[in-house]
C-alpha positions as CSV (number, residue, x, y, z in Angstrom):
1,X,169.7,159.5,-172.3
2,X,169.9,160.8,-168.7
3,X,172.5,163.1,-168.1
4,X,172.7,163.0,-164.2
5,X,174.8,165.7,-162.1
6,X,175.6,166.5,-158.7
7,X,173.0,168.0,-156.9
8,X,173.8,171.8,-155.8
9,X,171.9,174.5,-153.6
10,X,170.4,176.4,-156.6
11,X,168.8,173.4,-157.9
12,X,166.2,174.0,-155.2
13,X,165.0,176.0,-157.8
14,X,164.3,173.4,-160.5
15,X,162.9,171.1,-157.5
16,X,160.3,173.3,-156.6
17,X,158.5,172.4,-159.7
18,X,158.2,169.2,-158.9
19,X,156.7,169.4,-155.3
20,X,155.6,166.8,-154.0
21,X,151.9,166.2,-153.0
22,X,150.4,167.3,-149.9
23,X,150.1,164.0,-148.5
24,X,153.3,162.8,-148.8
25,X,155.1,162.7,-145.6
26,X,158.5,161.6,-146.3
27,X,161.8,163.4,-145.3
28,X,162.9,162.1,-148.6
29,X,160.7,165.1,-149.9
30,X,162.4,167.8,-148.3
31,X,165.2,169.0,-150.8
32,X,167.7,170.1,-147.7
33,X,168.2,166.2,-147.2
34,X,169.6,165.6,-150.7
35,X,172.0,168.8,-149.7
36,X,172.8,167.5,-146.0
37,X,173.6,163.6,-147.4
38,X,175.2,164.3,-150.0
39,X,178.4,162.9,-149.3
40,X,177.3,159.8,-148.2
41,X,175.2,158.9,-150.7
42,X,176.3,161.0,-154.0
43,X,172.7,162.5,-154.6
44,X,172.6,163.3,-158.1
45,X,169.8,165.0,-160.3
46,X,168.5,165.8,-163.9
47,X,165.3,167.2,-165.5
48,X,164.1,165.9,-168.4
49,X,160.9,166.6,-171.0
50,X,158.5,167.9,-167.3
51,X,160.2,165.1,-165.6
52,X,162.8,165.0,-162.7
53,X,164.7,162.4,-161.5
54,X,167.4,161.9,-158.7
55,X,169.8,158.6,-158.1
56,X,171.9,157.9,-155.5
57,X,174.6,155.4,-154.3
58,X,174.0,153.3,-151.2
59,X,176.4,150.8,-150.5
60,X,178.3,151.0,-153.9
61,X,175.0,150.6,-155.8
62,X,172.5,153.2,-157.7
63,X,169.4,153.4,-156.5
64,X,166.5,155.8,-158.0
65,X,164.5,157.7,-156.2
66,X,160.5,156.9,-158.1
67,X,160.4,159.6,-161.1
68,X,158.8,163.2,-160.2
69,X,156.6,165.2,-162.5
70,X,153.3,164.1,-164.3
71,X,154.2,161.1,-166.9
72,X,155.0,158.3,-164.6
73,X,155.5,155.5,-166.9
74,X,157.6,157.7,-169.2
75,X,159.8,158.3,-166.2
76,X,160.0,154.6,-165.4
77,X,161.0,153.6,-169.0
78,X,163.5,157.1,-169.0
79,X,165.3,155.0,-166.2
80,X,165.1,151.5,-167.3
81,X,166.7,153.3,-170.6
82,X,169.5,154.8,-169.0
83,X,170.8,151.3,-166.7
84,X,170.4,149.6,-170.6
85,X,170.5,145.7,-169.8
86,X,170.6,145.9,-165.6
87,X,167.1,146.6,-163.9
88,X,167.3,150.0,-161.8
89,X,167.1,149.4,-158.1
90,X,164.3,151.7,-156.6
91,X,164.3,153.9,-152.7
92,X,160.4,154.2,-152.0
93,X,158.0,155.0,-149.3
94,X,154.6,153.7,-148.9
95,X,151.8,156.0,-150.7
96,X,150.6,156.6,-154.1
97,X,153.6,156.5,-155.9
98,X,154.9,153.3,-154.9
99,X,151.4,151.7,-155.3
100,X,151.8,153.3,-159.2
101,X,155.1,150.8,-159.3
102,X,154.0,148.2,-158.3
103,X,151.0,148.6,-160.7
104,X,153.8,149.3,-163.6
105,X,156.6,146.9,-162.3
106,X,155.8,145.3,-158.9
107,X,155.8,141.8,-160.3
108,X,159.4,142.2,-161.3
109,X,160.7,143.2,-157.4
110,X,160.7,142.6,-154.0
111,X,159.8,145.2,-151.7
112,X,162.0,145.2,-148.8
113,X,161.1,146.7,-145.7
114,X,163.9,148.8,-144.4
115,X,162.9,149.2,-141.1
116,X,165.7,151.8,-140.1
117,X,165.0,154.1,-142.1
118,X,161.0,154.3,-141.4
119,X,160.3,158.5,-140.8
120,X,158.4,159.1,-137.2
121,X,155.7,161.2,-138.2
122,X,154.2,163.3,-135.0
123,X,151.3,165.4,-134.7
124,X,152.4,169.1,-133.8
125,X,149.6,169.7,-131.4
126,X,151.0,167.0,-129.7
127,X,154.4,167.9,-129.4
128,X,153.3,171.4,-128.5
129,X,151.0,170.8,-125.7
130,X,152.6,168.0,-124.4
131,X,149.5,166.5,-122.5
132,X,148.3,164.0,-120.9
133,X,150.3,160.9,-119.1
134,X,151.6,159.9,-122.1
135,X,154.2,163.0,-122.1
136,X,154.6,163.4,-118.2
137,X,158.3,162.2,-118.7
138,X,158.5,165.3,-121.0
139,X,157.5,167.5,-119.0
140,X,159.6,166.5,-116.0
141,X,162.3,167.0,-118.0
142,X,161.7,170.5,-118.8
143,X,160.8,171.2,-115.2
144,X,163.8,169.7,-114.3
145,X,166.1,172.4,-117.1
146,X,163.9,175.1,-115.8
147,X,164.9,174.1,-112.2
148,X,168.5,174.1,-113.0
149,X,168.6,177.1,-115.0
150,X,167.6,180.2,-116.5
151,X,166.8,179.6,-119.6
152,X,165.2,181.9,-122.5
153,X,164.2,180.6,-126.1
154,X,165.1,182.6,-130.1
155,X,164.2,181.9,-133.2
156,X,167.5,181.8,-135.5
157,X,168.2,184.8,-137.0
158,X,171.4,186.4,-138.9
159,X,171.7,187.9,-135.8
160,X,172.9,185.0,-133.8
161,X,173.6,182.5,-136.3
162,X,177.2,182.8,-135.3
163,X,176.4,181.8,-131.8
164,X,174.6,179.0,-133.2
165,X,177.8,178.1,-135.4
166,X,179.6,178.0,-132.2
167,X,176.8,175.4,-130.1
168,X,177.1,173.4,-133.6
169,X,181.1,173.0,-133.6
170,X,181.2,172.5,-129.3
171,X,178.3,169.8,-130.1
172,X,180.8,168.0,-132.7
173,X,183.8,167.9,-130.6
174,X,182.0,166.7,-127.7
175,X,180.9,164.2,-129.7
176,X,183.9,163.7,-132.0
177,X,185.0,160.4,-130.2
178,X,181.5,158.9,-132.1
179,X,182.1,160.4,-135.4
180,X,181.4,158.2,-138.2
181,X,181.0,159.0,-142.2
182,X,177.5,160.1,-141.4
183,X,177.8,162.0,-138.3
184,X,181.0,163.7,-140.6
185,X,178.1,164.3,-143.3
186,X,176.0,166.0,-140.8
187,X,177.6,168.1,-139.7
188,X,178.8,169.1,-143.1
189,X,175.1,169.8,-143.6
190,X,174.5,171.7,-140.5
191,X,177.1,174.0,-142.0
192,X,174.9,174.0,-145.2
193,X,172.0,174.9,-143.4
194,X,173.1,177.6,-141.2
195,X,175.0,179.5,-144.3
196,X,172.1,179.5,-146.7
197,X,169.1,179.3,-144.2
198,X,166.8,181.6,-146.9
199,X,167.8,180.1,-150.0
200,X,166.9,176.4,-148.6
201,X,164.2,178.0,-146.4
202,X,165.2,177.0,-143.3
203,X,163.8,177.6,-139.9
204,X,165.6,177.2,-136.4
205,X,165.4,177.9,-133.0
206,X,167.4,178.0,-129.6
207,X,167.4,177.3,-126.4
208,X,170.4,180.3,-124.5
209,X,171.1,180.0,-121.1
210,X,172.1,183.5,-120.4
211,X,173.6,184.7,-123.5
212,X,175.2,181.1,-124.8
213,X,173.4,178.9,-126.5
214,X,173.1,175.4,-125.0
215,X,170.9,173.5,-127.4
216,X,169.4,174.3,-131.2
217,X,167.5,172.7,-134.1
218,X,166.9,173.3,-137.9
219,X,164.5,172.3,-140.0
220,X,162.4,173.1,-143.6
221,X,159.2,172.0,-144.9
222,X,158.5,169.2,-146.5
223,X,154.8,170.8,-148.0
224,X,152.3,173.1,-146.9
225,X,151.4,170.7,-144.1
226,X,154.5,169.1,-142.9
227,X,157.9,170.1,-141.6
228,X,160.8,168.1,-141.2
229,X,163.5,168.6,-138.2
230,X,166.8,168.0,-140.1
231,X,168.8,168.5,-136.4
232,X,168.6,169.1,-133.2
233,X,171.5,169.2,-130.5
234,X,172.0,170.2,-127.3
235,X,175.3,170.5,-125.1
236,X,176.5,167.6,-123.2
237,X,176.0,169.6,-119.7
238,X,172.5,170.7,-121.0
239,X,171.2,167.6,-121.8
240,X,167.6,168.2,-120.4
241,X,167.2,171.1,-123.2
242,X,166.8,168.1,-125.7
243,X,163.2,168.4,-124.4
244,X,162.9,172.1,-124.3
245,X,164.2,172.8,-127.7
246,X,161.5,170.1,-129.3
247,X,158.5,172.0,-127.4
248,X,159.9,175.3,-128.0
249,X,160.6,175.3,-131.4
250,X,156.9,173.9,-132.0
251,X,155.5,176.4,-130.4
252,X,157.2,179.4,-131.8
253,X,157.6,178.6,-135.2
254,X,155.7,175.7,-136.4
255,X,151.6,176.7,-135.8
256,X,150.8,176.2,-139.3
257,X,151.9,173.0,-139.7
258,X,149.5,170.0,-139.3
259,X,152.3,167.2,-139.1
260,X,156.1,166.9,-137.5
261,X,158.4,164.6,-138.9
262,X,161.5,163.9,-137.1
263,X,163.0,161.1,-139.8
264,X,164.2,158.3,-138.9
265,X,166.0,156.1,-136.4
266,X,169.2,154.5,-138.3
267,X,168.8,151.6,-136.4
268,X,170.8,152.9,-133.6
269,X,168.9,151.6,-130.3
270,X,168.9,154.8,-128.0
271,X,167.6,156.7,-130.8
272,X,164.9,154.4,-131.6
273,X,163.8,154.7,-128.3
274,X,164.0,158.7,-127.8
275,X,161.3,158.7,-131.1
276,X,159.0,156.4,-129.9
277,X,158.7,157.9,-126.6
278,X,157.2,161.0,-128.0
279,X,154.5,158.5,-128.9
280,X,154.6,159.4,-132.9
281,X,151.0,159.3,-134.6
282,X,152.6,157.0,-137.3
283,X,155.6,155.0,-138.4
284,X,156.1,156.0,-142.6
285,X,157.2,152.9,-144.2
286,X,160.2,152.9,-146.4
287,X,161.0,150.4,-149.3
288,X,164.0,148.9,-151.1
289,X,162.5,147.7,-154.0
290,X,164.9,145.6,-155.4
291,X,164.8,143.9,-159.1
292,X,164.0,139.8,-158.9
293,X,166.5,137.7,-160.7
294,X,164.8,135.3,-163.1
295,X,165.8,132.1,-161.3
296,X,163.8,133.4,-157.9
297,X,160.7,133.2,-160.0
298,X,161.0,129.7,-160.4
């Protein structure tokens, strides 16, 4: 039987067995998001006979991430075994492995679209370059900044991550009056991040306007070709370095990377409409896949 447990920085060490593929695009890949939600949603893991398995808790009820490691079935049946006579709920995006259940067990759930939660996937040429008319907005807005001020850009280092602390906690009490369970869980994560930036191998940059900085992001890799931007903030008087801080970071630090993804929207409106107006190069669909009662068959 499954013996789950909370999920703790030095189990990035047992993950890193169970990589995921180099196509898979997901945020849900990137081990830093089980760290920086954990609160909310009560990640949990265990390894079992080459298999790995993590559950969570969203909205009172489990839900299973699809099993990781080379047996698939045997990871299915290792989780119908362990919720006995109730059928396990599964979180899935689109790609092989969710094509696998549906092979194994798709006629025994529906596949619900959850549109919120769809990752925005970006090329990072694109985002680097910025060209074309597509991304004239973009870069009005950093000729705007660089109008207003004098600007200068740093990779994250131990030498500044307290400055960084700082632009994180003046970030959170501007925006305190907002703060909800997940924006509580963030920042929670942000801490995470910035204290064990080599263990979770994290990167981060900065946008200072003289020697304080004004805007920031963190991020890790999902896989050899994608990275995944976990945060980015900038200051409430700076709010034109939202733009800078996306380009700069890009440039400095992510050249080998093929694909950007900035996750998802959360259904929250103005956010939906910040990601789309980068013009992503896809949308990643995500699934509920939830277990069909017998009298729906009918």
């Amino acid at each position: 039987m499954l013996q789950f447990k909370n999920i703790e920085i030095d189990d990035i060490e047992i993950y890193k067995k169970y990589s995921r593929k180099i196509e898979d695009l997901s945020c849900e890949n990137s081990f830093a998001n089980l760290i920086i939600w954990q609160s909310v949603y009560c990640n949990m893991i265990v390894e079992k006979d080459g298999l790995l398995f993590i559950k969570s808790t969203i909205d009172g009820e489990d839900a299973f991430r699809l099993p990781l490691g080379d047996d698939f079935e045997k990871g299915l049946f290792e989780i119908y075994r362990y919720c006995g006579d109730k059928k396990p709920c599964f979180w899935a995006e689109e790609g092989n492995e969710l094509e696998l259940f549906k092979a194994y067990a798709g006629e025994d759930y529906y596949m619900e679209e959850s549109r919120e939660s769809f990752d925005y996937i970006y090329l990072r040429e694109d985002l680097a370059a910025l060209s074309g008319k597509k991304y004239h907005a973009k870069r009005n807005h950093i000729s705007a900044f660089s109008k207003k001020f004098d600007w200068h850009y740093r990779k994250i280092t131990d030498e500044n991550i307290n400055d960084i602390k700082e632009c994180a906690n003046e970030w959170y009490r501007e925006n305190a009056y907002r703060a909800d369970i997940y924006m509580r869980c963030e920042k929670k994560g942000v801490e995470a991040m910035l204290d064990n930036m080599q263990k979770l191998g994290v990167k981060g940059g900065a946008v200072y306007v003289g020697e304080k900085p004004v805007a920031f992001t963190l991020g890790t890799a999902i896989n050899e070709t994608c990275f995944d931007i976990h945060a980015e903030k900038a200051l409430e008087e700076y709010a034109e370095a939202y733009a800078v801080i996306n380009n700069e970071f890009v440039k400095n630090e992510l050249s080998d990377y093929k694909y950007i993804n900035r996750e998802d929207d959360m259904g929250i409106e103005g956010l939906r409409k910040a990601k789309l107006s980068y013009k992503p190069y896809m949308l990643l669909k995500k699934y509920n896949c939830i277990a069909v009662k017998n009298d729906d068959r009918k």
